[in-house]
N, C-alpha and C positions, 0 to 999 in steps of 0.2 A: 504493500500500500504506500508504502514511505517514498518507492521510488517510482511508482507511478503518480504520486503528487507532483514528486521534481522534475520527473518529464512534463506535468502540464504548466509548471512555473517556467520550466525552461523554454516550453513551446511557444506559451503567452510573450516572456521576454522577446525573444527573437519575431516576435510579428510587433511587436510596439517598436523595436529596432528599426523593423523593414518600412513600418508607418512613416514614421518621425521620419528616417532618414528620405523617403518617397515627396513626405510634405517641405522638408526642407529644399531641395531640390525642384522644385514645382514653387515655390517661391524665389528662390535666389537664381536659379538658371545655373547649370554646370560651369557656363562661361565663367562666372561671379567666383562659383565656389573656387573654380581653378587657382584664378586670377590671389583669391585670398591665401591657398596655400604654398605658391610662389613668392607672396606678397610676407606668410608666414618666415620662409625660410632665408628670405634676404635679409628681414631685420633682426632676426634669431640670431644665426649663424655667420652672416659673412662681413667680415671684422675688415678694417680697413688698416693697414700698416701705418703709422703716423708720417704723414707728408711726403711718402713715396709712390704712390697711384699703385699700389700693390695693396689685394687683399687676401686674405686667407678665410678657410671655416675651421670653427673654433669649436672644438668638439667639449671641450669642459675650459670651466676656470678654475686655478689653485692660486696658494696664498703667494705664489710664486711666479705667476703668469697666466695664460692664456694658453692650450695645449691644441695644437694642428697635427694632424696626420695626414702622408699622402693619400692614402685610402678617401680621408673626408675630401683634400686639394682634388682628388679624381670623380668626386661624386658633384663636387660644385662647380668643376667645369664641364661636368655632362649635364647640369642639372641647365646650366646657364644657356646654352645651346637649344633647349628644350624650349623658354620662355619666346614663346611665338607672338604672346596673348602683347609683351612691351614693343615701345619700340626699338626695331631691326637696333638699330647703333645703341642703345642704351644697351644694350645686352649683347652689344661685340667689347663695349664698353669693360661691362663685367670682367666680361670671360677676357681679355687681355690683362684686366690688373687679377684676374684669378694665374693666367699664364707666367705674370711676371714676376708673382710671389714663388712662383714652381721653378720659376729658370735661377732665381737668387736662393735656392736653398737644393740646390742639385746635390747629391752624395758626391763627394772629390774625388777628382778626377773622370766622374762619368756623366751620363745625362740620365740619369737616375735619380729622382726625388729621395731627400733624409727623409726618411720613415717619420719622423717624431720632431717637431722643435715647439719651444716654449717662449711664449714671447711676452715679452714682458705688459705692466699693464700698460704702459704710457704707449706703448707701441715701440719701443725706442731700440730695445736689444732684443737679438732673437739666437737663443741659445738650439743649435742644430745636432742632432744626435748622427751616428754615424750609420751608415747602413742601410739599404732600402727594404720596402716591402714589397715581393711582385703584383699584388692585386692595384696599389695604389697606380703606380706605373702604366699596367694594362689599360684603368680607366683614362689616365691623362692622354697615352698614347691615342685610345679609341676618339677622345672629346676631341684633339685635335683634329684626327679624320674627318670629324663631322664637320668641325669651325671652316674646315677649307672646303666645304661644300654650301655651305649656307651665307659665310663671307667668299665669296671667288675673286674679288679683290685683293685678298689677302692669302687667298690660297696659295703661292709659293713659299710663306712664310710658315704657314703651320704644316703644312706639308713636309719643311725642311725638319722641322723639329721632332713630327710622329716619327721620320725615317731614323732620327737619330737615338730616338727612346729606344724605339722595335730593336734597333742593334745591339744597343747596351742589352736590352735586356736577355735576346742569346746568345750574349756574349759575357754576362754574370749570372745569370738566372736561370740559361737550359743545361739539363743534367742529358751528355748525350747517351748515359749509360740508361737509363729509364725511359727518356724519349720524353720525359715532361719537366714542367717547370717546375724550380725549386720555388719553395717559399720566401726567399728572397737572397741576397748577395752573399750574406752572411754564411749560409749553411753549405756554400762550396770547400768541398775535401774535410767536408766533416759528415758526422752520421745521420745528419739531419737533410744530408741532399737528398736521401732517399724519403722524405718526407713528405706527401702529396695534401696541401690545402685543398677541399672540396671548392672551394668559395672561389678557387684559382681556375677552374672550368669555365670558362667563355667561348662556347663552339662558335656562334657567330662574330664572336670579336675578332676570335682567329681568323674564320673564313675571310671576312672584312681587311686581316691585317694581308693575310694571300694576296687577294687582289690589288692592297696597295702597294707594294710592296714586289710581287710577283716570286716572294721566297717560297719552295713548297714544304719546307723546315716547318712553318706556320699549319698546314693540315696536317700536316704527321704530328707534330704537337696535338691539336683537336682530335684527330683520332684517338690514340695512344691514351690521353685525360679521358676523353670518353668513356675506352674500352674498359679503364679502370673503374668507374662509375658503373658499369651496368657487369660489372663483377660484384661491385661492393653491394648493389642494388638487388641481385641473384642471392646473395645469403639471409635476406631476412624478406618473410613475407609481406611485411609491410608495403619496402621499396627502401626505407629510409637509411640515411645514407651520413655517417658520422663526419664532424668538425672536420676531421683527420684523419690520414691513415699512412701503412708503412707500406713503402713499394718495396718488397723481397726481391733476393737477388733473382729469382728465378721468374721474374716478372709477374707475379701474385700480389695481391691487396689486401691488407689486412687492418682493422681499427687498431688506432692507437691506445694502447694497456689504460689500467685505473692510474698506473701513475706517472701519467705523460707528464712532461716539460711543461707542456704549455695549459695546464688546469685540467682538474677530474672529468668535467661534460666534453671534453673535446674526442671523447670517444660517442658520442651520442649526435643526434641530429639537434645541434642549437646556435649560436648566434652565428659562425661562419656558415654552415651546411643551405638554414634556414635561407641563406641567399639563391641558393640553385633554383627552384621554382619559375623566379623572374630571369634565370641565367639562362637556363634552360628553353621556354618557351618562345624566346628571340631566335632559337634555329630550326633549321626543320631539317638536320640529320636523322636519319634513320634512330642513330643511338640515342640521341636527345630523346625523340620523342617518346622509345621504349622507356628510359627511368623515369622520364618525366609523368606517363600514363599509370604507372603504376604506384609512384607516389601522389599524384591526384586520387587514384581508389582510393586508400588509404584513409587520405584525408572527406573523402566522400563520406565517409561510413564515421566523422567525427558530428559531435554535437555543437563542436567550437575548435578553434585551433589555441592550443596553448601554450606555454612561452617554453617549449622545449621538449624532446620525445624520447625514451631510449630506442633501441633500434627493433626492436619486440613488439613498440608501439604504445609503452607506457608513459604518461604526463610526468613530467618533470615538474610542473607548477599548475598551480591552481587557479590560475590567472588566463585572461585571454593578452596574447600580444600583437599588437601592432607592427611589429618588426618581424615576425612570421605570418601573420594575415596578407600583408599588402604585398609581397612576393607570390600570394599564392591565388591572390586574387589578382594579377596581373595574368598567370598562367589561364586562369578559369575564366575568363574577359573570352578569349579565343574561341571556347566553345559552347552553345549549348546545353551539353549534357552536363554540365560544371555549372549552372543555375543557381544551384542550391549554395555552394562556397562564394562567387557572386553577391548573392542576396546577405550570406551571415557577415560579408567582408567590408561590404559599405559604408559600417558604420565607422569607421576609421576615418574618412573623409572630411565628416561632421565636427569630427574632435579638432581641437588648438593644438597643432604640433607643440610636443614640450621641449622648453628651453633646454633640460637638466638630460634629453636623452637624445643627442645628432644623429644617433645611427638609425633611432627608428625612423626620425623625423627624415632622414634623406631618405631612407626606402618607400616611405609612405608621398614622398613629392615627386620621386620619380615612379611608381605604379600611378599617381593619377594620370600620367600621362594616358595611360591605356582606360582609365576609369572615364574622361570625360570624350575619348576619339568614339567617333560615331564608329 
């Protein structure tokens, strides 16, 4: 009886969700809403360097600065690109002083973004850590691609700079013993080259770097991460597909143990994995499509999506997140039959991005792109 009560509270909730969020929308116009979660994430997140036309996204503040990562610098020049809704030049605007904050804090020696720097509050010092991260890279490299199609004025300019990223990066970041990418510069000739970020799968960003590019290094790479995905995605019936894993010598996939380096859940599907959804349904590879179908089951057969899963398919949290909904409701946009995830995902849109959390807030500004396209 107890738990056919909370199936009907739960069913009640999720149609008051569906209402609300139907009425809101029907009043404001998606246009509107767009407009306001762009509008969120500019004056949130993207910090201006004191009196140098460079800006940065500020993913936290300490008692000590202002803290940027390239991963965010790669999310806010993709995001910047995206803003149709302003005008064209305000928003090459952006994305140049987002470009110029990326060229002044490049890893030495490469055209690699520092992973990490902290900038003070005045704006004045910007302490830069050493070493890069490959996802943040991938993004910068990809948002340039895009700036020299949308700006063509300008397109031998950014054009020069993706060519020089894509090099650096397999020229410090591809392991050619594995055939895919490390997680960043750092873990070359050590035991972490064999270490596969999920979140570092970008089969269309690859294909996209192919064609710029004309290396075919870049789809052996997308195959190769694929094929590992839809091995890791074959051992549990879910689909679901952990943080991390270790590429054996004998070319096998495996999660990373309870007591990885880099935190207990990164053997689980949570805040890196949680990105494939929206990684994934950008291609239309055969492999894509296979893990990506069978982690939409998965989540079909959920009441809500919650902020983390083991690979079994048990909740990690009691919570619903915003930071795994709007990757998955980007995926479920594409199809019909995915209605249901659609309809429970929307209401994420309604809400004020929060200051206190940039990662969900960039995932949730870049899936409305899919949420407001006809």
């Amino acid at each position: 009886m107890k738990k056919r009560i909370l199936s009907y509270t739960f069913f009640a909730v999720v149609i008051l969700v569906v209402s609300v969020t139907l009425l809101v929308i029907r009043q404001k116009g998606p246009r509107e809403l767009q407009v306001s979660i762009y509008n969120q994430w500019n004056e949130l997140f993207v910090h201006e360097v004191s009196g140098k036309k460079k800006v940065f996204i500020n993913t936290k503040g300490t008692k000590k600065g202002n803290v940027s990562l390239s991963e965010a610098q790669g999310y806010g020049m993709l995001i910047a690109t995206e803003q149709t809704h302003t005008d064209s030049n305000k928003s090459q605007e952006m994305f140049d002083k987002l470009d110029a904050y990326y060229l002044s804090n490049r890893d030495a020696g490469t055209n690699l973004m520092s992973w990490k720097q902290v900038i003070s509050h005045n704006g004045k010092r910007i302490k830069k850590y050493h070493n890069n991260a490959t996802d943040g890279d991938l993004y910068i490299a990809y948002s340039l691609i895009r700036a020299a199609k949308k700006w063509p004025q300008k397109a031998p300019y950014y054009k020069k700079q993706a060519k020089a990223i894509l090099e650096d990066i397999l020229k410090y970041n591809y392991n050619s013993s594995t055939g895919s990418l490390m997680v960043g510069n750092w873990a070359k000739g050590t035991k972490y080259a064999n270490l596969l970020r999920t979140s570092d799968v970008l089969p269309a960003q690859f294909e996209e770097f192919y064609h710029f590019t004309g290396d075919k290094v870049w789809l052996s790479i997308k195959d190769k991460m694929l094929s590992n995905l839809v091995e890791l995605s074959k051992k549990h019936k879910t689909g679901l597909i952990p943080d991390m894993a270790w590429i054996k010598k004998d070319g096998s996939v495996t999660s990373v143990g309870k007591k990885s380096h880099f935190g207990k859940y990164n053997r689980y599907y949570y805040y890196n994995a949680c990105r494939l959804p929206y990684n994934l349904s950008q291609s239309n590879d055969s492999k894509s499509r296979l893990v990506l179908r069978k982690m939409m089951k998965f989540f079909m057969s959920r009441e809500n999506i919650a902020g983390g899963y083991t690979l079994s398919g048990q909740q990690l949290s009691n919570y619903q997140s915003a930071s795994f909904g709007a990757p998955i409701f980007y995926a479920a946009k594409d199809s019909k039959k995915y209605n249901k995830l659609t309809q429970l995902e929307k209401y994420i849109f309604m809400q004020k991005l929060e200051v206190n959390n940039y990662y969900q807030s960039a995932l949730v500004t870049l899936a409305s792109e899919k949420f407001f396209k006809n």
